[in-house]
N, C-alpha and C positions, 0 to 999 in steps of 0.2 A: 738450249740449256748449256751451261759454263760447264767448261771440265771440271770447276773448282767444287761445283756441286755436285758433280756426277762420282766424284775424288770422294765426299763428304759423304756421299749415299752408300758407297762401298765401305768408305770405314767404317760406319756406322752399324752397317749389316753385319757386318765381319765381327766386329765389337758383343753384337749381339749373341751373334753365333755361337764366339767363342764364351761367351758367359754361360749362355745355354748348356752347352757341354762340360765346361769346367763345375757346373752345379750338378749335375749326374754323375760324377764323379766322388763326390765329397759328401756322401752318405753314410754320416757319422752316427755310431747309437750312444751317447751320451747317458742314455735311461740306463742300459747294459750295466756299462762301467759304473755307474750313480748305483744302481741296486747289486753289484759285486758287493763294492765298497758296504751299503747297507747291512746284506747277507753275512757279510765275514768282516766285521770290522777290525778285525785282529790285521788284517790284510788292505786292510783302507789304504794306507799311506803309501803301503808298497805298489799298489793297483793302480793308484791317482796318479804315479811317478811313469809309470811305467804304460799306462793309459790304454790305448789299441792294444798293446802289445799283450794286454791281458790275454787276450783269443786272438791275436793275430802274428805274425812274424816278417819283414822285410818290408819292401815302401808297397806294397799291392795289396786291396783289403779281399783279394781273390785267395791271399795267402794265409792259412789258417792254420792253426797250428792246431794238437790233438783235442785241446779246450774246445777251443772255436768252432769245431767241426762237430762234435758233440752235441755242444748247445744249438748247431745253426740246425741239427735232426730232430731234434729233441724240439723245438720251440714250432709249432702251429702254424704262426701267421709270420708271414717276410717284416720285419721291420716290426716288431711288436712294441708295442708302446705302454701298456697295460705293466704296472710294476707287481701288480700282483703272478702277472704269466710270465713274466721272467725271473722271477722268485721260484717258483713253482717247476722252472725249467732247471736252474740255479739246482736245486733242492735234488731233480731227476738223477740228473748226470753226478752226482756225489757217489754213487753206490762204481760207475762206470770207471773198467779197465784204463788207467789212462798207460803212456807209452813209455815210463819208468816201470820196468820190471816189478810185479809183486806187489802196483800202489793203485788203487784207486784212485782219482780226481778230490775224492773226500779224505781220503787217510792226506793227501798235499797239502790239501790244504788246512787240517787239524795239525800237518807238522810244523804249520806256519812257511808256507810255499807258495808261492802262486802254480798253479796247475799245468799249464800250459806249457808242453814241449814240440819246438821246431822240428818236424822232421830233420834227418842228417843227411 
């Protein structure tokens, strides 16, 4: 066997590999942000702009700000797809302390806020 191909069989694993991993990674909920936006269209544009950052904060989707944390207790199935049960999840977490002093997740987002605060 040619090193040339032996060269080709590694890159190609490799190749593999690293796509494999880099799609584990990039588990995006698209549905989430699509039924915010639905739920609170007052907060559409702002939400759409802003995207992850609705429930999330920094480059890591390990990092979850007081929204995200919320909804990820609140919501049943990992990775829910069902726009009715994120609605429904949506809807829970409205009544919930969030981490502005004296405000609910619902009074924020009735004040025209997006909800979600970074820890400091």
């Amino acid at each position: 066997m040619s090193s040339h191909r032996v060269l080709s069989g590694l890159f190609l694993c490799s190749a593999a590999l690293w796509l494999a991993s880099a799609a584990e990674h990039a588990e995006a909920r698209p549905g989430y942000l699509r039924q915010f936006a639905k739920t609170y269209d007052g907060l559409a544009a702002e939400a759409k702009s802003e995207k992850c950052n609705v429930c999330h904060y920094g480059r890591s989707k390990k990092d979850m700000n007081d929204y995200g944390s919320a909804m990820k207790a609140t919501l049943t199935k990992k990775n829910e797809r069902k726009a009715e049960e994120i609605e429904k999840a949506l809807k829970l977490i409205e009544d919930k302390e969030s981490s502005v002093e004296g405000k609910t997740f619902g009074m924020l987002i009735a004040d025209g806020t997006l909800p979600g605060t970074a820890p400091e």
